[in-house]
C-alpha positions as CSV (number, residue, x, y, z in Angstrom):
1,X,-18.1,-74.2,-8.3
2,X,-20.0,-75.3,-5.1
3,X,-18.7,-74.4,-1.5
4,X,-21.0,-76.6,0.5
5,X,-20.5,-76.0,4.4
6,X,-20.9,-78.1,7.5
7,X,-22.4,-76.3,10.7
8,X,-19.1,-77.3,12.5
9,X,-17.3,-75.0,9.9
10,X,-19.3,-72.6,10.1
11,X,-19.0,-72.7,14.1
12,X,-15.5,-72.9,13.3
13,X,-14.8,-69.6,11.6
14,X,-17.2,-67.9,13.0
15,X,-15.3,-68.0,16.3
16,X,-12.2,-67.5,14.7
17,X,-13.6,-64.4,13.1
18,X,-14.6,-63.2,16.9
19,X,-10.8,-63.7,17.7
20,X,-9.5,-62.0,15.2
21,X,-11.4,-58.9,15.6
22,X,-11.0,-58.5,19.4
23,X,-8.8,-55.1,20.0
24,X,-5.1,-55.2,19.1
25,X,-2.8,-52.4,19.5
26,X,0.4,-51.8,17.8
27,X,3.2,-51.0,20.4
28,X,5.2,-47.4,19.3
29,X,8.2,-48.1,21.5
30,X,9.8,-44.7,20.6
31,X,8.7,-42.3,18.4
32,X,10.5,-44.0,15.8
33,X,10.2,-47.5,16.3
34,X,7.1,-49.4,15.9
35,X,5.9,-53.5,16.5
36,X,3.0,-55.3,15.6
37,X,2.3,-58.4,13.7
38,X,-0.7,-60.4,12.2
39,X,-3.1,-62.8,12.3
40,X,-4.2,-64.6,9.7
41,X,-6.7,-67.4,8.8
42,X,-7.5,-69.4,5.3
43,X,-10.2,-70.9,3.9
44,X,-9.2,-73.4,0.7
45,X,-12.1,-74.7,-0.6
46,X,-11.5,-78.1,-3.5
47,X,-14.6,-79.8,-3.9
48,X,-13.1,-82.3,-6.8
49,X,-10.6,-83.3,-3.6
50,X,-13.0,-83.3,-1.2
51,X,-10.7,-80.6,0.4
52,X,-13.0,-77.9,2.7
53,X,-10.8,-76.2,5.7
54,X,-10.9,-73.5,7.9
55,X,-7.8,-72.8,10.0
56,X,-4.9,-70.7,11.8
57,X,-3.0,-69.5,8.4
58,X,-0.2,-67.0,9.7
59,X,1.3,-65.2,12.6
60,X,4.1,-63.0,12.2
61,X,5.7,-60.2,14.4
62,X,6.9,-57.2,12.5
63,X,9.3,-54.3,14.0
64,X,9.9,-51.2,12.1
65,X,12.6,-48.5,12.2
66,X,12.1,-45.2,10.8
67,X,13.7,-41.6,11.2
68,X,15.4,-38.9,9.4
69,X,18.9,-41.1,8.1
70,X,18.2,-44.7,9.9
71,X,15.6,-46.9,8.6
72,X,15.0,-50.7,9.2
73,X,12.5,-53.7,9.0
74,X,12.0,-57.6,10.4
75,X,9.6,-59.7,10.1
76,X,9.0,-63.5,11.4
77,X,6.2,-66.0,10.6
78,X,5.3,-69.0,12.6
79,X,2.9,-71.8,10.5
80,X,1.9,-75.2,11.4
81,X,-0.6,-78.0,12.6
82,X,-3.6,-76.5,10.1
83,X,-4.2,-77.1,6.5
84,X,-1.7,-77.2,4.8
85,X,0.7,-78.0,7.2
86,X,-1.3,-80.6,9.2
87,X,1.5,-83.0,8.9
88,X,2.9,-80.9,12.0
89,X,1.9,-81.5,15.4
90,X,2.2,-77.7,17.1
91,X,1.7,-74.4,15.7
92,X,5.0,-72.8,15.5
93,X,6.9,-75.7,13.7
94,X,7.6,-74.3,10.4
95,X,8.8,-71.2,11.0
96,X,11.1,-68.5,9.3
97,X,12.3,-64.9,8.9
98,X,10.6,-62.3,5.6
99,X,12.9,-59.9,6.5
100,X,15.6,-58.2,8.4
101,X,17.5,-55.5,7.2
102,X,19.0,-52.4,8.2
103,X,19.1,-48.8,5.9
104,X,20.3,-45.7,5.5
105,X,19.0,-42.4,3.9
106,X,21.4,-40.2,2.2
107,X,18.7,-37.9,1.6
108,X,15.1,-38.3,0.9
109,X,15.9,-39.7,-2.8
110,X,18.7,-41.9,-1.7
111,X,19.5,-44.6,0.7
112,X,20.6,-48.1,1.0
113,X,19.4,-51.8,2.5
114,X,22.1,-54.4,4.3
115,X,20.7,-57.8,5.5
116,X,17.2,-59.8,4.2
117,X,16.1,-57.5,2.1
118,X,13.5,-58.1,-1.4
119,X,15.6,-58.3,-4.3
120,X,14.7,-55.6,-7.0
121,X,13.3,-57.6,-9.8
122,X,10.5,-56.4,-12.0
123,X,7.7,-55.6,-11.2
124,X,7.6,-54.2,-7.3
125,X,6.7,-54.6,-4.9
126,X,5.0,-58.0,-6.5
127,X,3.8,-59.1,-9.7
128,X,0.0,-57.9,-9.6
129,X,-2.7,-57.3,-7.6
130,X,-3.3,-61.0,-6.2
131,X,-2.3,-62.3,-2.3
132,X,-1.8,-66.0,-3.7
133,X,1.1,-64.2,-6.4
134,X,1.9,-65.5,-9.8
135,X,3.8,-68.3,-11.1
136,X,7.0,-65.6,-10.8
137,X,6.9,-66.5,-7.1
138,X,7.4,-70.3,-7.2
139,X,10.2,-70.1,-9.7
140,X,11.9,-67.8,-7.8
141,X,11.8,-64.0,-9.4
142,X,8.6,-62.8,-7.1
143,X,8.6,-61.5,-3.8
144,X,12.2,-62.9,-3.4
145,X,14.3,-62.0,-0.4
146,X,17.6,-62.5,-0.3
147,X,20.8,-61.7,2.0
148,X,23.2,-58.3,1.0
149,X,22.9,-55.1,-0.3
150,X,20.3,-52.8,-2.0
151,X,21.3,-49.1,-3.2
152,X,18.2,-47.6,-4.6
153,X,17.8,-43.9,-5.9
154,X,15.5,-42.0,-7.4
155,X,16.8,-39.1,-9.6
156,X,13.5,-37.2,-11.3
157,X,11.1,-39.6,-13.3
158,X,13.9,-42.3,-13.1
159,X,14.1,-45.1,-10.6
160,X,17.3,-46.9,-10.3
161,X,18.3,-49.8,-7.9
162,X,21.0,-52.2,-7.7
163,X,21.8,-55.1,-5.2
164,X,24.3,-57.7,-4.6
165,X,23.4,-60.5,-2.4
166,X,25.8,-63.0,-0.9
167,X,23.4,-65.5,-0.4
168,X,19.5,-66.6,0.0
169,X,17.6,-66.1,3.6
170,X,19.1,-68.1,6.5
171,X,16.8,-71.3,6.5
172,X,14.3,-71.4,9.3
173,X,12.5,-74.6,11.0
174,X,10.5,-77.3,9.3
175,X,10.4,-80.6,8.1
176,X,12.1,-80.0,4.4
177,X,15.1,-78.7,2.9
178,X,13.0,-75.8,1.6
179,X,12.5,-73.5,4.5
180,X,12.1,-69.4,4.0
181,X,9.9,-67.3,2.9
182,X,10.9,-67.0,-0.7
183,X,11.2,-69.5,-3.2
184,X,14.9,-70.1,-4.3
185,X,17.5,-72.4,-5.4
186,X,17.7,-75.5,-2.4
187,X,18.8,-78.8,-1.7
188,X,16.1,-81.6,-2.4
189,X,14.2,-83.4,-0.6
190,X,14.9,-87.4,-1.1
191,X,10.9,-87.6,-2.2
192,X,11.9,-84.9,-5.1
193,X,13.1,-87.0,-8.4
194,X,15.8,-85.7,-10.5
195,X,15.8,-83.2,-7.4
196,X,19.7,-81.4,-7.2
197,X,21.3,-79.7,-4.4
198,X,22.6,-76.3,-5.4
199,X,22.9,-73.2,-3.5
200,X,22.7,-69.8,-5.0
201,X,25.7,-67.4,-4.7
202,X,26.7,-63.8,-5.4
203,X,23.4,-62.6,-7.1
204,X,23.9,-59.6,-9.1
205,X,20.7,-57.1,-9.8
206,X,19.5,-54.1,-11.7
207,X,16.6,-52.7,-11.8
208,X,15.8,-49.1,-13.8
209,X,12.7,-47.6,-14.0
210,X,11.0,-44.5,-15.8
211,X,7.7,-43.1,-14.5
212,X,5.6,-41.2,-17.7
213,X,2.6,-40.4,-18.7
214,X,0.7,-42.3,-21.9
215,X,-2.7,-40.4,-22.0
216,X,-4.5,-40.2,-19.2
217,X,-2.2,-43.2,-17.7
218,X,0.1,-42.7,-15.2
219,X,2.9,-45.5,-16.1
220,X,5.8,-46.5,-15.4
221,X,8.3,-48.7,-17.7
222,X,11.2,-51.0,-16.9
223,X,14.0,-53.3,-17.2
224,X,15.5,-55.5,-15.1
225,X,18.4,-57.9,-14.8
226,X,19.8,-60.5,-13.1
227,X,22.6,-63.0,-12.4
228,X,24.3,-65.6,-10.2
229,X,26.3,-68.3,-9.6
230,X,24.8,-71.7,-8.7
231,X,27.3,-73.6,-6.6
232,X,26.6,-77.5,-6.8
233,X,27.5,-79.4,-3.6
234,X,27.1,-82.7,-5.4
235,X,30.0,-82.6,-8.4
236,X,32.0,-79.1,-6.7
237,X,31.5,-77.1,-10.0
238,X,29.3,-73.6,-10.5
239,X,26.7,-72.9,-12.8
240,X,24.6,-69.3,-14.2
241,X,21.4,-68.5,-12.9
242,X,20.4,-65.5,-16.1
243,X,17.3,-63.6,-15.8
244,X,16.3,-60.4,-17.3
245,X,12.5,-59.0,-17.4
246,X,10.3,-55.8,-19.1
247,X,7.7,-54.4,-17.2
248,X,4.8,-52.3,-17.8
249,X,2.4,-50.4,-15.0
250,X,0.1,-48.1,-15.7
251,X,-2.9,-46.5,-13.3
252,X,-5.9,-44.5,-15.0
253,X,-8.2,-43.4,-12.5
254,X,-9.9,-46.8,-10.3
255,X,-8.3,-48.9,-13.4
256,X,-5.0,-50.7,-12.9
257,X,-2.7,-53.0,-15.7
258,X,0.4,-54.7,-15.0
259,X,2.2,-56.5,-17.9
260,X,5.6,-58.2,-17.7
261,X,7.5,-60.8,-19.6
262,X,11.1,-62.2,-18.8
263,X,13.3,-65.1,-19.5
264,X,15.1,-67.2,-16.9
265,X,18.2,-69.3,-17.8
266,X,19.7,-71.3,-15.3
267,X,22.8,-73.8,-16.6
268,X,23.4,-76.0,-13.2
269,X,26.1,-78.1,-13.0
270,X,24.2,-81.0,-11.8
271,X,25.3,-85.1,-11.6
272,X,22.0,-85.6,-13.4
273,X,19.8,-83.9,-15.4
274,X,20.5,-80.5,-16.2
275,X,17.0,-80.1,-17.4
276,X,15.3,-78.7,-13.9
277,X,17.0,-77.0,-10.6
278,X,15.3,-77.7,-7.3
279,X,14.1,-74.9,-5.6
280,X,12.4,-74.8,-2.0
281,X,10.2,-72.9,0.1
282,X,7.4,-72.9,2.8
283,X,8.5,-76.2,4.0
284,X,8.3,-77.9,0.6
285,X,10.7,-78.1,-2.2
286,X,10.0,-78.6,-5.9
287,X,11.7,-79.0,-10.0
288,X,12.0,-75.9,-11.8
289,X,12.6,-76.1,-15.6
290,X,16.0,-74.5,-16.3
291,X,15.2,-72.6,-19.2
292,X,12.3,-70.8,-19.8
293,X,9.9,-67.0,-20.0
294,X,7.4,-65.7,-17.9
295,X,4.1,-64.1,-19.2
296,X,2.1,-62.3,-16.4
297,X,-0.9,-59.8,-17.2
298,X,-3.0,-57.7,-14.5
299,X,-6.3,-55.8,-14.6
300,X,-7.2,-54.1,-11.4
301,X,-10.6,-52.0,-11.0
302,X,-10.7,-50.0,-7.5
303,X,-14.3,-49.5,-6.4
304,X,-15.0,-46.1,-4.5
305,X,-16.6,-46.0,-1.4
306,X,-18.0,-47.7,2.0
307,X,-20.5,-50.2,2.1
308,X,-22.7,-52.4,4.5
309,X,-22.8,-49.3,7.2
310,X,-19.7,-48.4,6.4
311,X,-17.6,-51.6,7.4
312,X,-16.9,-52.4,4.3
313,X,-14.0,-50.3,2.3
314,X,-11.2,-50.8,-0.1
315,X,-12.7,-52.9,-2.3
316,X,-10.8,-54.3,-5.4
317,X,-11.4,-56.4,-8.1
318,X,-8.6,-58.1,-10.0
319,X,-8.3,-60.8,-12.5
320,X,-4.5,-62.1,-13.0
321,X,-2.9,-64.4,-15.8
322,X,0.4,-66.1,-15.6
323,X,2.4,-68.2,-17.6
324,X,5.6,-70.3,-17.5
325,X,6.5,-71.2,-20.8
326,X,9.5,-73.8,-20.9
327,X,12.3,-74.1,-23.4
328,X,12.6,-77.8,-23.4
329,X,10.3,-78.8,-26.0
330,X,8.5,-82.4,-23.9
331,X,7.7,-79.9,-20.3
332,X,4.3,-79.0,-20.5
333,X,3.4,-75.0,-19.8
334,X,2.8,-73.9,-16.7
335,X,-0.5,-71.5,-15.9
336,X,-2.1,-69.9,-13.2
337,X,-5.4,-67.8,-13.4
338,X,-6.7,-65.9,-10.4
339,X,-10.0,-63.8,-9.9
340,X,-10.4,-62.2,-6.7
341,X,-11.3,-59.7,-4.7
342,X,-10.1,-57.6,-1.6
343,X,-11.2,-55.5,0.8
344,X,-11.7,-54.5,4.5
345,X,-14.4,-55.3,6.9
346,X,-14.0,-53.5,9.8
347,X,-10.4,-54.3,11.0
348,X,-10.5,-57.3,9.0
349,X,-8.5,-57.4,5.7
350,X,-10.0,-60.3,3.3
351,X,-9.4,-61.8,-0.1
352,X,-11.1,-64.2,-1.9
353,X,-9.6,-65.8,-4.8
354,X,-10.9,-68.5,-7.2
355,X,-7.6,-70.0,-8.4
356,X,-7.3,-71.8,-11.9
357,X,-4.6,-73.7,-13.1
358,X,-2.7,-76.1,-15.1
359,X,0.7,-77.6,-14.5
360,X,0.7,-75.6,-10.7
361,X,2.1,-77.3,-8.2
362,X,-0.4,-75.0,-5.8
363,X,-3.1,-75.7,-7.5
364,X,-6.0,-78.3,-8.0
365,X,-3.5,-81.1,-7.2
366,X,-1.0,-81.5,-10.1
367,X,2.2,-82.9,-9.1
368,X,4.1,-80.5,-6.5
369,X,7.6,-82.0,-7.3
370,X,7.5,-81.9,-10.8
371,X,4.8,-79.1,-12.5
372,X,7.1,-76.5,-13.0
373,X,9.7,-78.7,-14.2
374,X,8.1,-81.4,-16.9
375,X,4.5,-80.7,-15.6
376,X,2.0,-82.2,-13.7
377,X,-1.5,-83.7,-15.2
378,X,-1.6,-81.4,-17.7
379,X,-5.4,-80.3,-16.8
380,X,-7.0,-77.5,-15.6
381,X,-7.6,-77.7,-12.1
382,X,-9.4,-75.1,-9.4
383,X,-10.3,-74.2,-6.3
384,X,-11.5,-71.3,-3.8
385,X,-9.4,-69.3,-1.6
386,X,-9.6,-67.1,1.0
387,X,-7.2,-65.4,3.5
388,X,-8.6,-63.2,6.6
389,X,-6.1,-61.1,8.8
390,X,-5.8,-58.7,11.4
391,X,-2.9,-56.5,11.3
392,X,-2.1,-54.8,13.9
């Protein structure tokens, strides 16, 4: 693929890169509570699109609670005015909470989570080794947050947690009826055909876990399940939202694999179509076939060492397959490839992703609204991407 560059892009990240390194301190309030935050930029690079930008990605404010019985987290994310939001005229104008929760520790094995909290589901705490995520995130089983209750213990090689969540994250600010940080069940937009308007209720989850040893492999094996009502605010009745997953990890020395498969049913209650639920997220909102099981695969190499005087550390190379496979027998799979690398440079934390796919709604241009539900254009698109932050 070619990345061909213009000197004003080049001017243009190369100040951005001066901002983001100047000094930043995270604030230590008390000895237990801790703020800071990020700063993030992207590069998406789509030369079949003529797409080539360099922008303000994220910012997000993070506080953290920790002592010896109390624990607790927040996080909030401003976006806006840069690619791909450059619909909006300010920074700041999509905006939502990633968390906010409050715990306690029983002891050092036990505790529990009340608020925004990630729902325990799979593979944790996502489904491989990649910053874009797999298809698992847009259809709404990756990197999910949710509002209730988490218990989570850990009782010798076994892992077990359980949640019950009343309902999805509070929406934030936008210009769409998806607006949070996870992808989940939403109201459509008018543009969205065959969209619904559902809301998720009373989510049910278990997730057990067994770390082991295979060989030389550290693993750990697990199952997970899920359920929910779907409430439709169209025809008044409720519908099932079914998931259940198996999940492989496994570490050998600076190699890495993650393997998981699992089946999502949801039976919606819509006017229309039952065929696809509309789910929403990061200002957009999007068809999701009902019925249907997820493939994802993850190989991971950690390279020792510093490089390039020492600024360079962390590295990690990672290739990541996903797959949406869809029960009704006219939608078209869904796939996603991504090789990448990260690493740090200095107090820079980058990846660099080369993102393939067919049927994505992210990816290459394929319908947004529709890919995950009948599919898109049914080719393989890609495109380059990279993400640069300063955490702090």
């Amino acid at each position: 693929m070619p990345f061909p560059a213009s000197l004003r892009l080049k001017t243009s990240c190369a100040a951005l890169l001066c901002t983001l390194a100047a000094p930043a301190m995270a604030i230590q309030v008390t000895d237990n509570l801790d703020l800071g935050g990020a700063i993030r930029a992207r590069w998406d690079v789509d030369p079949d699109r003529d797409i080539q930008k360099f922008g303000l990605d994220t910012v997000f404010l993070n506080a953290k609670y920790t002592s010896d019985t109390w624990i607790g987290a927040a996080q909030y994310r401003f976006y806006g005015r840069s690619y791909p939001y450059q619909y909006t005229k300010n920074y700041g104008d999509i905006r939502f909470a990633q968390q906010a929760w409050v715990g306690y520790k029983f002891n050092p094995n036990q505790q529990v989570q009340v608020g925004l909290n990630q729902v325990p589901f799979g593979l944790q705490p996502l489904f491989g080794s990649t910053f874009y995520e797999t298809l698992g995130n847009v259809i709404g089983l990756e990197d999910v947050q949710q509002v209730g209750a988490k218990y989570i213990q850990q009782i010798g090689d076994w892992n077990i947690q359980g949640g019950y969540y009343l309902r999805p994250a509070w929406q934030g600010q936008g210009t769409s009826h998806g607006v949070t940080y996870s992808s989940v069940v939403s109201e459509a937009d008018s543009s969205v055909v065959d969209g619904s308007h559902n809301q998720e209720r009373n989510t049910v989850v278990l997730r057990v876990a067994k770390a082991l040893e295979l060989g030389a492999w550290k693993s750990e094996v697990g199952l997970s399940g899920l359920t929910s009502t779907l409430e439709n605010k169209d025809t008044d009745e409720n519908g099932r939202r079914n998931a259940i997953a198996v999940h492989y990890a496994g570490k050998n020395g600076p190699w890495g694999v993650q393997l998981q498969a699992a089946r999502q049913q949801m039976s919606p209650r819509n006017p229309g179509t039952s065929e696809v639920v509309t789910l929403g997220g990061y200002d957009g909102t999007y068809n999701v076939a009902s019925r249907g099981n997820l493939y994802v695969a993850d190989l991971s190499y950690d390279v020792a060492g510093k490089y390039l005087f020492d600024q360079i550390s962390g590295v990690k190379l990672y290739a990541n397959y996903s797959a949406f496979d869809k029960s009704a027998d006219e939608f078209k799979t869904s796939q996603r490839l991504i090789l990448g690398t990260s690493f740090s440079f200095s107090k820079l934390w980058i990846a660099t992703e080369w993102l393939i796919g067919k049927n994505d709604p992210y990816i290459g241009g394929s319908s947004y609204a529709q890919s995950l539900g009948a599919g898109g254009s049914d080719q393989w698109e890609n495109q380059l991407y990279m993400n640069v932050g300063y955490y702090f």
